[in-house]
C-alpha positions in Angstrom: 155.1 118.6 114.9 154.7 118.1 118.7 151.8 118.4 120.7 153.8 121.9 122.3 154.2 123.0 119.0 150.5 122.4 118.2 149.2 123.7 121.1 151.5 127.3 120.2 150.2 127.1 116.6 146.5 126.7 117.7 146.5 129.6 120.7 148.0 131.5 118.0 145.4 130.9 115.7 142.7 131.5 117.6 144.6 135.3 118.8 144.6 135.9 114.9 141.3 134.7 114.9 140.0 136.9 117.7 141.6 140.0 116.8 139.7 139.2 112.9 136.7 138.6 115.0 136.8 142.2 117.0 137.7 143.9 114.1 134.4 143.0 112.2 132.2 142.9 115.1 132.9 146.8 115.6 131.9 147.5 112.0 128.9 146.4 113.4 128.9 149.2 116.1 130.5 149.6 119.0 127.4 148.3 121.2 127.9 144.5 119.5 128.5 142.6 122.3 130.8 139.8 120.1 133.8 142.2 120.2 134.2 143.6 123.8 133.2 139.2 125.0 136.2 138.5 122.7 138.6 141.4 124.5 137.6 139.6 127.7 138.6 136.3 126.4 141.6 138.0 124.9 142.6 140.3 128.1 142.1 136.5 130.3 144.3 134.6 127.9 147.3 134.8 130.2 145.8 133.9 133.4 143.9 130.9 131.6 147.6 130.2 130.4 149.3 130.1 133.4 147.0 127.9 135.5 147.1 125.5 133.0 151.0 125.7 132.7 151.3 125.2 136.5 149.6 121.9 136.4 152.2 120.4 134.3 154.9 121.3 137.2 156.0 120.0 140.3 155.5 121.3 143.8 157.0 120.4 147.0 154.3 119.9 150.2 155.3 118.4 153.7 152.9 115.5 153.1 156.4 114.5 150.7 158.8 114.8 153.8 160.3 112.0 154.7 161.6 113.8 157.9 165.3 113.3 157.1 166.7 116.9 155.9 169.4 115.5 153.4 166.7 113.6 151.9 164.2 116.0 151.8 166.8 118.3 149.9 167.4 115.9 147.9 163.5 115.2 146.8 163.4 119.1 146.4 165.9 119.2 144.7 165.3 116.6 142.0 161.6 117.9 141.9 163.0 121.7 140.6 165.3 119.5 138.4 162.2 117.8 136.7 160.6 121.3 136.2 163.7 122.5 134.3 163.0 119.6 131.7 159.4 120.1 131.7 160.1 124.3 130.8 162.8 122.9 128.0 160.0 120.5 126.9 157.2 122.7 127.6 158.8 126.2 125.8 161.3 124.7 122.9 165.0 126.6 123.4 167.2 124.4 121.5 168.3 120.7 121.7 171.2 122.1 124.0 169.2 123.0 126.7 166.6 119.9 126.6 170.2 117.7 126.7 171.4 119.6 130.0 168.2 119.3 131.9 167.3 115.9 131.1 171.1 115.2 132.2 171.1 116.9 134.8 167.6 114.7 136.3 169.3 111.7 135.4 172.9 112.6 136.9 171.4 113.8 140.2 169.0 110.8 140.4 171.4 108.4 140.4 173.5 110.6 142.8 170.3 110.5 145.0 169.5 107.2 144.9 173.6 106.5 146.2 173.3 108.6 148.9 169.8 106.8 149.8 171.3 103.3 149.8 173.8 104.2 151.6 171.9 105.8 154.9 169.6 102.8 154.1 172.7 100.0 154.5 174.7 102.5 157.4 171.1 101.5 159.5 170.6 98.0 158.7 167.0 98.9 156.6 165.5 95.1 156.9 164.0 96.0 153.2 167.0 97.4 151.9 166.7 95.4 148.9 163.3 95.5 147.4 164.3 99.4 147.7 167.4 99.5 145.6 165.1 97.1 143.2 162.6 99.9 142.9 166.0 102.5 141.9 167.1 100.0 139.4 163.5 99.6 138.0 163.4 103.1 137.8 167.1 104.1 136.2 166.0 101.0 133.6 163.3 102.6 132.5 164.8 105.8 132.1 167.4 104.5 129.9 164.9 103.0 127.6 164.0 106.2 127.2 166.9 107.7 126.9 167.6 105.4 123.8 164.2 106.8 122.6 165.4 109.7 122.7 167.9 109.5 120.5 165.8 108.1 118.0 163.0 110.5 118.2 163.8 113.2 121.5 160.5 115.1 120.7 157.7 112.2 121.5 160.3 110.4 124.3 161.0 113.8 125.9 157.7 114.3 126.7 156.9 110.3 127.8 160.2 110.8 129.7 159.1 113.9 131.3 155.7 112.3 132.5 157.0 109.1 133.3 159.4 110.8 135.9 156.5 113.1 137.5 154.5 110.5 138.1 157.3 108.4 139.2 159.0 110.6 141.4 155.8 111.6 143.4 154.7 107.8 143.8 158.0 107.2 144.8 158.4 109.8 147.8 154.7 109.6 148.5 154.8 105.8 148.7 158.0 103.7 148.9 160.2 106.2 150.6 157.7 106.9 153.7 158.6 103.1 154.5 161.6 103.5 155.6 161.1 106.6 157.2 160.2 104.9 160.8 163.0 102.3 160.8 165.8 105.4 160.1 163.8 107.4 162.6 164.5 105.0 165.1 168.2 104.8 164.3 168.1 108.7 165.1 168.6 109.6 161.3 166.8 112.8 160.9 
């Protein structure tokens, strides 16, 4: 069982739980406080819910721009791509779906990381290189996990899904701002 389906099994325990724990508590009379705390909990369950759920997602901010539209379109759209996989991972709707989202990250990364090069090489970027050596770090890693997956998709899905969050953001954040000055300067915007 996956930590998803563990976490589903144990908020729907504890609804069980809270309804069994209402129920007796008004036997009790209807000025037991246990009963009308447990509605509260009960009635905030969703909002509790979805603020934790948004921290396991992606969001574009302008500190991520890298001032060059195609690219910044590009980051966007690999970040909404990401969140796909994490809702397949995060809400379980078939192997299908899981398959199509995780290849659809990968295709469009590698898609991305082309189209990167490519402005990087058309403008003579002096670190050009160590760049492309960061993509094929990257796409390495991803393919171990893809193999992973294959053997068991539920625990590498969810390393996968992590490890291209966290890469992703480091990545724009960090190693793409680099080159932003140099292609600036070329008049690449």
């Amino acid at each position: 069982m996956n930590s998803t389906s563990l976490q589903t099994f144990g908020l729907s325990l504890f609804i069980v739980l809270a309804f069994i724990v209402i129920g007796i508590g008004f036997m009790f009379g209807l000025d037991n406080p246990v009963p009308w705390i447990m509605i509260g909990v009960l009635v905030s369950l969703p909002y509790i819910h979805k603020k934790i759920s948004a921290r396991q997602y992606l969001s574009w901010n302008d500190k991520l721009s890298v001032g060059i539209k195609s690219i910044d379109d590009d980051h966007k759209k690999l970040i909404a791509l990401i969140n796909s996989l994490q809702t397949a991972v995060m809400y379980p709707s078939g192997e299908t779906f899981e398959r199509q989202a995780l290849k659809e990250v990968v295709d469009y990364t590698v898609y991305h990381f082309k189209r990167e090069e490519d402005l990087m090489q058309q403008n003579d970027y002096p670190d050009f290189e160590s760049h492309k050596k960061t993509h094929e770090a990257m796409i390495s890693k991803v393919t171990e996990f893809m193999e992973a997956y294959e053997n068991n998709s539920e625990g590498a899905i969810c390393d996968l899904t992590k490890y291209l969050k966290t890469w992703l953001i480091k990545h724009i954040a960090g190693t793409d701002q680099q080159y932003c000055e140099h292609l600036h300067s070329k008049g690449v915007h």
